[in-house]
MISEVO-655697 format. One record per atom (N, C-alpha, C): x, y, z; residue in one letter; residue number from 1. Coordinates in nm, 4 decimals. Layout:
BEGIN
+----------+----------+----------+------+-----+
|     east |    north |       up | rest |  nr |
+----------+----------+----------+------+-----+
|        X |        Y |        Z |    A | NUM |
...
+----------+----------+----------+------+-----+
END
This chain:
BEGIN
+----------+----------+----------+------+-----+
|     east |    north |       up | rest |  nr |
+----------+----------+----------+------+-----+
|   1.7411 |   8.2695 |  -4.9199 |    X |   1 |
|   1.6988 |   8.1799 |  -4.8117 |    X |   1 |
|   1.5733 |   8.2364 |  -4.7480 |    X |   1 |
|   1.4482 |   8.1437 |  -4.7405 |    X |   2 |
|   1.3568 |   8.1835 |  -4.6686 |    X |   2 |
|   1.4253 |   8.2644 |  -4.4734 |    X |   2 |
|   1.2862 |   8.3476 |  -4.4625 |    X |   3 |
|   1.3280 |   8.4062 |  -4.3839 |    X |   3 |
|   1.2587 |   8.3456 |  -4.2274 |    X |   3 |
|   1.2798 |   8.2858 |  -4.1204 |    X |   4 |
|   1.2164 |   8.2363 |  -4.0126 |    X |   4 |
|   1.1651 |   8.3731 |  -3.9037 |    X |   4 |
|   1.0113 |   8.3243 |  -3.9471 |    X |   5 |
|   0.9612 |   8.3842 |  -3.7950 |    X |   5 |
|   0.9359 |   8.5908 |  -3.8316 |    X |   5 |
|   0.9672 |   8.5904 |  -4.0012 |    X |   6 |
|   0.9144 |   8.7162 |  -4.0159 |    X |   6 |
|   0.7864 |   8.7745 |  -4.0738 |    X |   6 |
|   0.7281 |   8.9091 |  -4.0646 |    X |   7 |
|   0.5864 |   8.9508 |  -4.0304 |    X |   7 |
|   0.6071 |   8.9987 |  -4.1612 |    X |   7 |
|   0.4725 |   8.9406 |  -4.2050 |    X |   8 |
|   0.4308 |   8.9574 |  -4.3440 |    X |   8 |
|   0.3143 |   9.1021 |  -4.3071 |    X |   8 |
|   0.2721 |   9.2339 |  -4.3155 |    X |   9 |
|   0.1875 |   9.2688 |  -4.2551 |    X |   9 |
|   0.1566 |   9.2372 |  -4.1438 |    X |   9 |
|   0.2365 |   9.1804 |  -4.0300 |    X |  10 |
|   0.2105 |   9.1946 |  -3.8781 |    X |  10 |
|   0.1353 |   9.0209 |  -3.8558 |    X |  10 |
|   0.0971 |   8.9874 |  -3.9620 |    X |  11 |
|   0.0126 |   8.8290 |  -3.9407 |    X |  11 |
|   0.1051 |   8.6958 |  -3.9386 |    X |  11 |
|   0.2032 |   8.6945 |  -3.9640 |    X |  12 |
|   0.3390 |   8.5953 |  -3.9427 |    X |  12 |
|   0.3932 |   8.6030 |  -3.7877 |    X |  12 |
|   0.3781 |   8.4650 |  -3.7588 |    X |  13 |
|   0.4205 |   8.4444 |  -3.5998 |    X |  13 |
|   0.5870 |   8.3314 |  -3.5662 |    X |  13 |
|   0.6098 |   8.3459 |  -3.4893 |    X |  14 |
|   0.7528 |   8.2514 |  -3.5022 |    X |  14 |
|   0.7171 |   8.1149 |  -3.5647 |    X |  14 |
|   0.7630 |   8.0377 |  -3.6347 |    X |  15 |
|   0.7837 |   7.9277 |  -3.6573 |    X |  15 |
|   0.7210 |   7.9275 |  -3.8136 |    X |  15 |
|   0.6905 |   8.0152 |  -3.8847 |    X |  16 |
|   0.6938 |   7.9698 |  -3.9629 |    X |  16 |
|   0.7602 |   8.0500 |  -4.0863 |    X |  16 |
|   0.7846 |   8.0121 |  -4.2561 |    X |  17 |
|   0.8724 |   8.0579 |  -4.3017 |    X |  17 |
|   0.8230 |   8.1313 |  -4.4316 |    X |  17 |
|   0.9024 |   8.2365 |  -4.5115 |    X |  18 |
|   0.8247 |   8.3287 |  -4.5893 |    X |  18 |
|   0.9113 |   8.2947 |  -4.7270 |    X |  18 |
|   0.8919 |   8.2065 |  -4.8690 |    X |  19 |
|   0.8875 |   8.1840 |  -4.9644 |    X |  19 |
|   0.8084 |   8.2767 |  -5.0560 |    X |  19 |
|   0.9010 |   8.3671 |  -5.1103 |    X |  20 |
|   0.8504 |   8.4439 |  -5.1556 |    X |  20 |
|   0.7174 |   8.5197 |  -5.1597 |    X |  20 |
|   0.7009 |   8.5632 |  -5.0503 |    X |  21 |
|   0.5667 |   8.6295 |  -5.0092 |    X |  21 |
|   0.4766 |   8.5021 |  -4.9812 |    X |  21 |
|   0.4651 |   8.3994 |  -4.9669 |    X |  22 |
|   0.3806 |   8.2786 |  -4.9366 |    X |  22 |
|   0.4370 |   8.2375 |  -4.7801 |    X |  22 |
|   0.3499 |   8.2778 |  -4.7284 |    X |  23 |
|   0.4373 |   8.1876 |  -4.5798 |    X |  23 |
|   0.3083 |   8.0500 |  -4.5321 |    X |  23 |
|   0.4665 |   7.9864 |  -4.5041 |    X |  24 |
|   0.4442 |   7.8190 |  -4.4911 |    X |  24 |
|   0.5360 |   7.7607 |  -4.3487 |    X |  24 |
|   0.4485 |   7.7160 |  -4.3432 |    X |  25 |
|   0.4533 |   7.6636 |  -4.1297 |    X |  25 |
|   0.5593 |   7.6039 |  -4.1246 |    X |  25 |
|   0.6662 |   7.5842 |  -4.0644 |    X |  26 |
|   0.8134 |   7.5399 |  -4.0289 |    X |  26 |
|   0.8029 |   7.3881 |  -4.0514 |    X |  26 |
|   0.8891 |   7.2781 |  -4.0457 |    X |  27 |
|   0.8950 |   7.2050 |  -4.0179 |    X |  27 |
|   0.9442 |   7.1339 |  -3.9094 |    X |  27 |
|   0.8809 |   7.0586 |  -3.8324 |    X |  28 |
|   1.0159 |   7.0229 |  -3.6992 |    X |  28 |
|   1.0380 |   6.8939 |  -3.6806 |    X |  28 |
|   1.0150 |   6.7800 |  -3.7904 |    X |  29 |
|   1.0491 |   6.7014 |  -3.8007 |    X |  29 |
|   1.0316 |   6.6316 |  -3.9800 |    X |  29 |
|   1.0851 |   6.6344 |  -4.0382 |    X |  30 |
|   1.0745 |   6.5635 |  -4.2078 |    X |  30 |
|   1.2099 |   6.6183 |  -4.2763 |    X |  30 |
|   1.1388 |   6.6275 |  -4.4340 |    X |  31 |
|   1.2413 |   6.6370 |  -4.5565 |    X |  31 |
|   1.2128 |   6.7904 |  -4.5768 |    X |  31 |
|   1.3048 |   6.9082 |  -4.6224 |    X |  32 |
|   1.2933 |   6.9557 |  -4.7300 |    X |  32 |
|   1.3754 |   6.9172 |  -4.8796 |    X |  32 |
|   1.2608 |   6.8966 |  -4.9587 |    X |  33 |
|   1.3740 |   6.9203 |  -5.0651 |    X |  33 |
|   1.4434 |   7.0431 |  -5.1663 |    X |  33 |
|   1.4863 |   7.0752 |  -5.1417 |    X |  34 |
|   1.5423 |   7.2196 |  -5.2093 |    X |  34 |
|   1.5820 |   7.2000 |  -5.3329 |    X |  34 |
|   1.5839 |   7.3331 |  -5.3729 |    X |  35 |
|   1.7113 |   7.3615 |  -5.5020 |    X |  35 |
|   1.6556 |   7.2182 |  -5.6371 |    X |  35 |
|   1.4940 |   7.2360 |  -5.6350 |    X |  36 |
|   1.4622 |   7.1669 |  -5.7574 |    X |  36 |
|   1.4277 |   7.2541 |  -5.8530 |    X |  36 |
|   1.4630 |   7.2209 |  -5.9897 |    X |  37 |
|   1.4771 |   7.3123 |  -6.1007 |    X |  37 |
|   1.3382 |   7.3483 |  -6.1524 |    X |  37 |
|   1.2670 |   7.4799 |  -6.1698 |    X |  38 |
|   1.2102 |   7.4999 |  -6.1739 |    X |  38 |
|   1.1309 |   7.4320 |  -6.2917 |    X |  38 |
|   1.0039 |   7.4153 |  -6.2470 |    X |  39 |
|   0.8889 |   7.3432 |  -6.3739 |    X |  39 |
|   0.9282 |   7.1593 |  -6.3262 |    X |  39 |
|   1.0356 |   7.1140 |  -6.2509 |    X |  40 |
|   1.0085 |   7.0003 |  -6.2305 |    X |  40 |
|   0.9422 |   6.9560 |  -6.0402 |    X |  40 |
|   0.9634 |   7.0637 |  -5.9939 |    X |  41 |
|   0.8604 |   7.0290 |  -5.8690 |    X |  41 |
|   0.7511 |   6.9085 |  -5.9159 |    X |  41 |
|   0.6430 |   6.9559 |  -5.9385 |    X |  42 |
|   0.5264 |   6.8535 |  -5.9706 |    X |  42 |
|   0.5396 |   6.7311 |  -5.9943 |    X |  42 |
|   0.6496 |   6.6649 |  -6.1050 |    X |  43 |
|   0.6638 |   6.5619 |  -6.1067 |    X |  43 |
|   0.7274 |   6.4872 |  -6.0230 |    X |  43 |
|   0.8525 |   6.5358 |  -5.9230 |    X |  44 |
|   0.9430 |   6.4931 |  -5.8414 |    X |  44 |
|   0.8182 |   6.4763 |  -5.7079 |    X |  44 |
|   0.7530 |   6.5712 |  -5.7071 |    X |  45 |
|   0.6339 |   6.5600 |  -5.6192 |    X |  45 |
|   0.5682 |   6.4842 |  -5.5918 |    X |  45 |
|   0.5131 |   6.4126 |  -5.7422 |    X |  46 |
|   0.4216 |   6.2972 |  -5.7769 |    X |  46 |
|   0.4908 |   6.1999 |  -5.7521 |    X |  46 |
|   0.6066 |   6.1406 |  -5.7798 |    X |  47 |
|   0.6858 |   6.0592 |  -5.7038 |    X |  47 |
|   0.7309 |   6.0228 |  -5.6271 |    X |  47 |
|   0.7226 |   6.1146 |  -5.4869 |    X |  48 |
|   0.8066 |   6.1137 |  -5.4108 |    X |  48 |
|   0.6618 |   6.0213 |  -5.3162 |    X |  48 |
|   0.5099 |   6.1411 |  -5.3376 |    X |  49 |
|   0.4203 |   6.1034 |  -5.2753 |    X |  49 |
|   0.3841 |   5.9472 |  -5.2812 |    X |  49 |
|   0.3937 |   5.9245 |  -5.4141 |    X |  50 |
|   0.3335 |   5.7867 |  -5.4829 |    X |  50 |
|   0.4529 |   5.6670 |  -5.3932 |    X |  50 |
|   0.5964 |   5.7077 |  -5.3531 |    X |  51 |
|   0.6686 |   5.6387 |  -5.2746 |    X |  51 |
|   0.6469 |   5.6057 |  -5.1264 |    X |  51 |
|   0.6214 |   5.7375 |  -5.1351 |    X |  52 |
|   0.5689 |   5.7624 |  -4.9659 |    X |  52 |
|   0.4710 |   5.6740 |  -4.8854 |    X |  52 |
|   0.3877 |   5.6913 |  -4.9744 |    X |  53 |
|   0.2179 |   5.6195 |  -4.9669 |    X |  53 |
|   0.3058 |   5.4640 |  -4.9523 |    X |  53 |
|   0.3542 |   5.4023 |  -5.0234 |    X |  54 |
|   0.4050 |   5.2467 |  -5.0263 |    X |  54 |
|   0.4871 |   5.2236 |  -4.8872 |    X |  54 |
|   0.5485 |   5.3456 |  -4.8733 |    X |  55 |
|   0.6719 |   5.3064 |  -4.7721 |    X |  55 |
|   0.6070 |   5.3589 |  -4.6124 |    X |  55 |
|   0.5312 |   5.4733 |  -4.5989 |    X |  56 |
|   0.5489 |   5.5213 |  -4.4745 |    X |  56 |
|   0.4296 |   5.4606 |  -4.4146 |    X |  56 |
|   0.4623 |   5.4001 |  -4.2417 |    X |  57 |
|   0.3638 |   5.3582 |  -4.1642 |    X |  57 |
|   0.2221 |   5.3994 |  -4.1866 |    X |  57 |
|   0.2547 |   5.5840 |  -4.1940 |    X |  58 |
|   0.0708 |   5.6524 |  -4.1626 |    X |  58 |
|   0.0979 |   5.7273 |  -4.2799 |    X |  58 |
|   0.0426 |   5.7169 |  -4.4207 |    X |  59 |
|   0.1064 |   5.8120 |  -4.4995 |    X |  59 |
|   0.0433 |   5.9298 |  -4.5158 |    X |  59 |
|  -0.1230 |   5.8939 |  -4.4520 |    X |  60 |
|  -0.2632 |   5.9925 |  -4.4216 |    X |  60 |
|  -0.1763 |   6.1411 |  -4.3091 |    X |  60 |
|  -0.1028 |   6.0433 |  -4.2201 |    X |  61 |
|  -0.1014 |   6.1683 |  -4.1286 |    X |  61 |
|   0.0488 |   6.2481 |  -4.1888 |    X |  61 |
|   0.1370 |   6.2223 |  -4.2534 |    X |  62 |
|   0.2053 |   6.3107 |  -4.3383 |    X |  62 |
|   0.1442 |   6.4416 |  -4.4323 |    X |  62 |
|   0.2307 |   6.5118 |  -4.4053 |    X |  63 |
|   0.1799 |   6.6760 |  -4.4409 |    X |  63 |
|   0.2932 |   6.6857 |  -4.5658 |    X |  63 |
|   0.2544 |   6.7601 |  -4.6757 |    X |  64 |
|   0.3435 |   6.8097 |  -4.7551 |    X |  64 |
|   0.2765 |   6.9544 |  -4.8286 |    X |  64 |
|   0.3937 |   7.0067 |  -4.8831 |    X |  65 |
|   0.3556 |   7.1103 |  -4.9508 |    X |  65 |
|   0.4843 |   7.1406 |  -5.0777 |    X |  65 |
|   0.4138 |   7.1719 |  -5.2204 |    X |  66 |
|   0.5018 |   7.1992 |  -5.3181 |    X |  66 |
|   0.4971 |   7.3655 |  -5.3175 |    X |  66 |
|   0.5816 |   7.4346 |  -5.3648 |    X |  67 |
|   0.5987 |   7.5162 |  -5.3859 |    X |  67 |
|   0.7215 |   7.5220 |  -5.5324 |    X |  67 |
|   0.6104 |   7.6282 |  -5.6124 |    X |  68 |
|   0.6726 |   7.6096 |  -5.7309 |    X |  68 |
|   0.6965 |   7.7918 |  -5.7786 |    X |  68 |
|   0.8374 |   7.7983 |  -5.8823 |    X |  69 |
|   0.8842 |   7.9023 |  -5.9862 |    X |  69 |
|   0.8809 |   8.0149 |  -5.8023 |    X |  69 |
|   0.9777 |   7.9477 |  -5.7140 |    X |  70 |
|   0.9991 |   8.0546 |  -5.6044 |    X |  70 |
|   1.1271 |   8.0945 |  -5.6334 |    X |  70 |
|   1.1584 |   8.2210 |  -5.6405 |    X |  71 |
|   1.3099 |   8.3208 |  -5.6334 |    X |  71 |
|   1.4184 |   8.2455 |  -5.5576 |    X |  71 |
|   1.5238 |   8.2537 |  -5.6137 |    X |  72 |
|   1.6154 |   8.2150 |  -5.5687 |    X |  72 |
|   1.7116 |   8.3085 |  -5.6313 |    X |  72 |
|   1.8306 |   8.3363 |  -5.5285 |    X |  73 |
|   1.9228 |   8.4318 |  -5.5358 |    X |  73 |
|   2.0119 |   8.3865 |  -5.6428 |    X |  73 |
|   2.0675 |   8.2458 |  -5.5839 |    X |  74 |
|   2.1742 |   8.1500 |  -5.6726 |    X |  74 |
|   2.1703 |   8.1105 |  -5.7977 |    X |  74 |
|   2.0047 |   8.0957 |  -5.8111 |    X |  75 |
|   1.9638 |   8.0361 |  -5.9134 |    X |  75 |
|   1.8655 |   8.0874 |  -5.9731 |    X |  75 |
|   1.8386 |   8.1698 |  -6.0139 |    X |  76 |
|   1.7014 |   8.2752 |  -6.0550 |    X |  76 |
|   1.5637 |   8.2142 |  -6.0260 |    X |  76 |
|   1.4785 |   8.0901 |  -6.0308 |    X |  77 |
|   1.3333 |   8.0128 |  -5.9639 |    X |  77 |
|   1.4134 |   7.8838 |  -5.9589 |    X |  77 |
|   1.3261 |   7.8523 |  -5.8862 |    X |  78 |
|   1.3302 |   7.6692 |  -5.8215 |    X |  78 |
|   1.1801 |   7.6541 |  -5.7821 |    X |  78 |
|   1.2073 |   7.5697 |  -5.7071 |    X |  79 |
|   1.0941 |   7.4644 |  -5.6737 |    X |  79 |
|   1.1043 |   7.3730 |  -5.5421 |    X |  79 |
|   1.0566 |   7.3964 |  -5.4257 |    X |  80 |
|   1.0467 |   7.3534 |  -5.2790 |    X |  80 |
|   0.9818 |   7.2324 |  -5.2529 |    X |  80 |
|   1.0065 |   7.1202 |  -5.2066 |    X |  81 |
|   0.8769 |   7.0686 |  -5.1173 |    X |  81 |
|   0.8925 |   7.0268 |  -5.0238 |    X |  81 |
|   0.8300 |   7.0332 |  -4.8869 |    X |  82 |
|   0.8543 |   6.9813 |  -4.7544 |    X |  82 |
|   0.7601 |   6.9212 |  -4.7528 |    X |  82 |
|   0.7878 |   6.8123 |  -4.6329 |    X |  83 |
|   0.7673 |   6.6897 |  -4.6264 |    X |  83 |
|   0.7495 |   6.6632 |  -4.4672 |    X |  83 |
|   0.6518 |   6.6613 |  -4.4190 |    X |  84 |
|   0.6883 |   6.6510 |  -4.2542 |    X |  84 |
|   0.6609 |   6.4724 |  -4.2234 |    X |  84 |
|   0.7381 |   6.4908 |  -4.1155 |    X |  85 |
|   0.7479 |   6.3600 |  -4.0535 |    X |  85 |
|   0.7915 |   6.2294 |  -4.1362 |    X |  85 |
|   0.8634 |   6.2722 |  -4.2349 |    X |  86 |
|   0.9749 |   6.1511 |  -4.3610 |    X |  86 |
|   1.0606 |   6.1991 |  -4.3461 |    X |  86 |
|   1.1470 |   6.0989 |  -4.3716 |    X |  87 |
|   1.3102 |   6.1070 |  -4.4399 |    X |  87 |
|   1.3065 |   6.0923 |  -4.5912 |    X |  87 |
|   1.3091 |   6.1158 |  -4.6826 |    X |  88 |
|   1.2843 |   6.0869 |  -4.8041 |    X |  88 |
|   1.4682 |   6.0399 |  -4.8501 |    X |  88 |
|   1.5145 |   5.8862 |  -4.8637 |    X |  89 |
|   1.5962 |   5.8618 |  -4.8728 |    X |  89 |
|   1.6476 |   5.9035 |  -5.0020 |    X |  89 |
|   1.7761 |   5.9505 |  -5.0199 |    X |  90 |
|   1.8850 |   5.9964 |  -5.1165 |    X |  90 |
|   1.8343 |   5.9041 |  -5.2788 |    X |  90 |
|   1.8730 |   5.7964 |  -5.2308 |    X |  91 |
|   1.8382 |   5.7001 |  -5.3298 |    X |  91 |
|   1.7221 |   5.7077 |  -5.4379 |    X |  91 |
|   1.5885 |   5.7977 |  -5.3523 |    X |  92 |
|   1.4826 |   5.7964 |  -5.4549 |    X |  92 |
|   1.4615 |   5.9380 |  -5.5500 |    X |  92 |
|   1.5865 |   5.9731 |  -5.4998 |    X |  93 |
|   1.6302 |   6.1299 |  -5.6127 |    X |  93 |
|   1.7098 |   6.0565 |  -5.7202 |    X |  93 |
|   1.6585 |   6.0729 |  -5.8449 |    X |  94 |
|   1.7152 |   6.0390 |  -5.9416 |    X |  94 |
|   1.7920 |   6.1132 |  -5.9826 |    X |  94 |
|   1.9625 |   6.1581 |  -5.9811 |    X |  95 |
|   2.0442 |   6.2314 |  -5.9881 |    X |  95 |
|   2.0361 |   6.2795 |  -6.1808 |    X |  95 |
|   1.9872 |   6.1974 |  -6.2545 |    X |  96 |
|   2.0285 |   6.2643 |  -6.4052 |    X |  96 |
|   1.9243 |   6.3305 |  -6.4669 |    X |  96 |
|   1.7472 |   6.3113 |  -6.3471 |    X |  97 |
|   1.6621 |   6.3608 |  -6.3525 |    X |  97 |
|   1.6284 |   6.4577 |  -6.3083 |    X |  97 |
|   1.6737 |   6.4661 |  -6.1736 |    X |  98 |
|   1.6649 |   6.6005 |  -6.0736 |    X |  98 |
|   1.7641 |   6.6514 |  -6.0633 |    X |  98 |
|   1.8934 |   6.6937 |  -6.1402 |    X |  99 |
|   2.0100 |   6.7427 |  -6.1091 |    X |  99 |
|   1.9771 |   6.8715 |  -6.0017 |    X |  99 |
|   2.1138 |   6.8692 |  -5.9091 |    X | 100 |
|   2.1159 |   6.9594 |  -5.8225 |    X | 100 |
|   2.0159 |   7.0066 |  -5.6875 |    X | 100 |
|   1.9482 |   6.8597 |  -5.6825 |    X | 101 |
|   1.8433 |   6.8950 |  -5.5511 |    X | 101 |
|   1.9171 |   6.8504 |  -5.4086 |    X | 101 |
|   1.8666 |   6.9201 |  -5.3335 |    X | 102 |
|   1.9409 |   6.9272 |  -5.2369 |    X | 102 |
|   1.8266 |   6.8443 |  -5.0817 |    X | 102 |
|   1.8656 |   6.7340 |  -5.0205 |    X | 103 |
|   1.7650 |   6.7014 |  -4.9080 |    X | 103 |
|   1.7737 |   6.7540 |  -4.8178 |    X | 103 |
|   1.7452 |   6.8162 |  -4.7309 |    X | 104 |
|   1.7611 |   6.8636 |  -4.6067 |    X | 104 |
|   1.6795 |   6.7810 |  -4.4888 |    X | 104 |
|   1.7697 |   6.7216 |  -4.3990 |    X | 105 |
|   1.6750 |   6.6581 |  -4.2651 |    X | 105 |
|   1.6660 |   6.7594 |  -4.2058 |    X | 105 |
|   1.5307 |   6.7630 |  -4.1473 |    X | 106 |
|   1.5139 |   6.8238 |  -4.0380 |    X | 106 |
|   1.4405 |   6.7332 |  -3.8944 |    X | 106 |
|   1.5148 |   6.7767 |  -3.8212 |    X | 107 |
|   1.4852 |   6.7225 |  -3.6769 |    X | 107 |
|   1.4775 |   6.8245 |  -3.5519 |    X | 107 |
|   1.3763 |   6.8321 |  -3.4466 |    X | 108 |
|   1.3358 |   6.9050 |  -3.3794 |    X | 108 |
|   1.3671 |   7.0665 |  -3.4321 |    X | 108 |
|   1.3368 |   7.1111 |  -3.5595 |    X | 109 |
|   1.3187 |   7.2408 |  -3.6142 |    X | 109 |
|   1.4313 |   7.2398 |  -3.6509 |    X | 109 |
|   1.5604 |   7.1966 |  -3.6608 |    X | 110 |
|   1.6833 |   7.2095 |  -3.6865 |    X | 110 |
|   1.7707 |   7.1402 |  -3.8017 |    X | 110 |
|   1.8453 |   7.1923 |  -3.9121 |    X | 111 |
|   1.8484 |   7.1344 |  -4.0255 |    X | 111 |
|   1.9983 |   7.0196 |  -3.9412 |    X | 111 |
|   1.9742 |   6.8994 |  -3.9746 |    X | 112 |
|   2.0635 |   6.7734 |  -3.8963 |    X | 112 |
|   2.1805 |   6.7287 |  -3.9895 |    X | 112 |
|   2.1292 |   6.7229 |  -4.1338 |    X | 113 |
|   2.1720 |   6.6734 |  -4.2626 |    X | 113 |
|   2.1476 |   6.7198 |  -4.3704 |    X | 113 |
|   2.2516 |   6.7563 |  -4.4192 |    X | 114 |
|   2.1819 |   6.7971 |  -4.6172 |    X | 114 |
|   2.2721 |   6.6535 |  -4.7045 |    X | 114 |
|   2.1855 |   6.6484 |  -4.8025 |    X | 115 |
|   2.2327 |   6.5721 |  -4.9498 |    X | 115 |
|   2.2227 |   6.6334 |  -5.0583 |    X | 115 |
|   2.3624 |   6.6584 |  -5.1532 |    X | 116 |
|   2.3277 |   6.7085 |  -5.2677 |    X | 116 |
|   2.3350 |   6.6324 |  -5.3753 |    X | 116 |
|   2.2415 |   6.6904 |  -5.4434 |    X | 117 |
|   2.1923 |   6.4973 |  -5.5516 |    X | 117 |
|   2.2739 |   6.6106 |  -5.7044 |    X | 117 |
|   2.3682 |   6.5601 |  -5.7708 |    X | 118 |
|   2.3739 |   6.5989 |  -5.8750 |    X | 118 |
|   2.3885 |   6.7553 |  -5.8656 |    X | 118 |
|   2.4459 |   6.7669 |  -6.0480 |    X | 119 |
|   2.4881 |   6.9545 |  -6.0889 |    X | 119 |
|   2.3305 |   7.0340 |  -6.0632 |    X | 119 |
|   2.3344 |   7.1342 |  -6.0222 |    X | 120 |
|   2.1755 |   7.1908 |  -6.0671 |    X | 120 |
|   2.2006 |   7.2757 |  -6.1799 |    X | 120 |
|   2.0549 |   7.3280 |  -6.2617 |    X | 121 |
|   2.0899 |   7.3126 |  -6.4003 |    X | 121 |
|   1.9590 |   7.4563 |  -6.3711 |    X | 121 |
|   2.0609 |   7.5435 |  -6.3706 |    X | 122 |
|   1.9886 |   7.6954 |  -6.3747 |    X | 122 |
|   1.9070 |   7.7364 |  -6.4476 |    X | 122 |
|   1.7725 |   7.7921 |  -6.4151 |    X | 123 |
|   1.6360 |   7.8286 |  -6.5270 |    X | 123 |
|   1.5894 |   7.9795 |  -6.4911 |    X | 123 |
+----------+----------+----------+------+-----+
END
């Protein structure tokens, strides 16, 4: 599990989070999606954005970030992407495509809801 609010060399300040030596700014309102099998980030990525763009009011002022082949304890690499200011509904995870991804809401910095889409399929 990423770690909140710790000092990478003294330059990491609260709020944001450390993915394998990459630190990336918290979220306090959107999606993470977790626990995607490594090497399919990018495409689940490309989709999710290409949805986004159709569905969300401002899709310009949405922030995202992929993060790809990051350590995982459970699962030896995966693949991250947050999503600020979306809900990225359950429905547009294709469960026999993305086995084992996991949604996480987040609302005012705080995880509200998880969804787990399907087996995940260890790499």
């Amino acid at each position: 599990m990423p770690k909140k609010g710790v000092s990478v060399q003294g330059n990491v300040q609260e709020g944001y989070w450390i993915h394998s030596g990459i630190v990336v700014e918290e979220i306090k309102n959107g999606t993470v999606v977790d626990h995607i099998s490594a090497g399919d980030g990018l495409s689940l990525y490309i989709e999710l954005t290409q949805k986004i763009q159709a569905q969300a009011q401002n899709p310009e002022s949405l922030e995202s970030v992929l993060l790809q082949n990051v350590k995982s304890k459970k699962h030896g690499r995966k693949d991250i992407i947050k999503i600020t200011e979306f809900y990225v509904p359950a429905e547009w995870i294709n469960p026999e495509k993305y086995s084992g991804v996991t949604l996480n809401y987040i609302k005012n910095g705080e995880v509200t809801s998880k969804i787990k889409i399907g087996q995940y399929k260890k790499t």
